[in-house]
N, C-alpha and C positions, 0 to 999 in steps of 0.2 A: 456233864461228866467232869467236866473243869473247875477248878475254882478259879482261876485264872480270866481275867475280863477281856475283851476284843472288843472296841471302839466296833460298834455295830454298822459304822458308812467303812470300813476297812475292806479293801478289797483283795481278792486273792492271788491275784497276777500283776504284774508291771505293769507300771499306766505311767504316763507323761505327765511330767509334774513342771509347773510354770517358777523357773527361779526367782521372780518376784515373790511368789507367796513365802518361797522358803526366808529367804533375806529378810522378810517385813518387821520382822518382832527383835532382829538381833542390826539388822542394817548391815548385816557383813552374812555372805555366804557361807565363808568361811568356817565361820564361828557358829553358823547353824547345821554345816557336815560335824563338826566335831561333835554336836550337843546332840545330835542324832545319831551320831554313831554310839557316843556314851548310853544313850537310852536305849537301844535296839542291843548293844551288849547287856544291858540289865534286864531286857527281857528274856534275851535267849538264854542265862544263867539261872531265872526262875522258871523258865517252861523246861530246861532241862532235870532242873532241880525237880520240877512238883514230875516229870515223866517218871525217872528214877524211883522215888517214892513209890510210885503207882507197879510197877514194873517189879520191887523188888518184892512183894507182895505173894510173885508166881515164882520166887526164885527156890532154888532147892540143892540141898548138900549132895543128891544123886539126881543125877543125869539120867531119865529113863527115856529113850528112842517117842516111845507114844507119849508123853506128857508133853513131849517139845512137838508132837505130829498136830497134838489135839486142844492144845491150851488154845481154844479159841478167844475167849474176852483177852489174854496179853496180845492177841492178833487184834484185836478190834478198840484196843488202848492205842496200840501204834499205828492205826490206821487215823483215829481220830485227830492226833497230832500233827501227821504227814499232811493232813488236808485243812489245818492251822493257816493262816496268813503268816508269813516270815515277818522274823522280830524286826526288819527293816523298814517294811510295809504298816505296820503296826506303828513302830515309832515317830513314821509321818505324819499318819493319823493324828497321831496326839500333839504331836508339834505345831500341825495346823490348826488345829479344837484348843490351843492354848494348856494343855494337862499339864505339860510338861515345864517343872520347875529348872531355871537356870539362872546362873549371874556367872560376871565374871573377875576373878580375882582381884585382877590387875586395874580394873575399872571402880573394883573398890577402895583400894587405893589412894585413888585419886581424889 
């Protein structure tokens, strides 16, 4: 139903994540909240972006009481999203699988 890919070891709930793995690749925690937080923003700006899309498909200039009772696939669009792993959880994923591109400015610089 997605075009949208999920790191397939993603999981859907909070799990406890060891500070060392985050730290490994950047050697500062720091600086691996930040690049994660950046990624997990870029996700959630394209799963909003592609939901939208999908969503505006059922949308309509008149409001009729039954088209909003009975549209069931825009019901079964927003279900399949809601049960999505959050763009936080996702961006771990990828952070620990290496996907995720980063450097840093300042470091270049140098």
């Amino acid at each position: 139903m997605s075009n949208f890919k999920i790191p397939e070891k993603t999981s859907d709930s909070t799990v406890t994540r060891d500070l060392n793995q985050l730290d490994h690749e950047t050697e500062n925690l720091y600086e691996s909240v930040v690049v994660l937080s950046k990624r997990a923003n870029q996700l959630n700006i394209d799963l909003k972006e592609e939901l939208q899309k999908k969503l505006e498909e059922f949308s309509s200039d008149i409001d009729n009481l039954e088209e909003i009772f009975e549209n069931r696939e825009q019901i079964e669009i927003s279900r399949f999203y809601e049960q999505l792993p959050k763009p936080t959880l996702i961006a771990i994923q990828e952070f620990l699988e290496g996907k995720v591109y980063h450097r840093n400015p300042s470091e270049d610089e140098a």
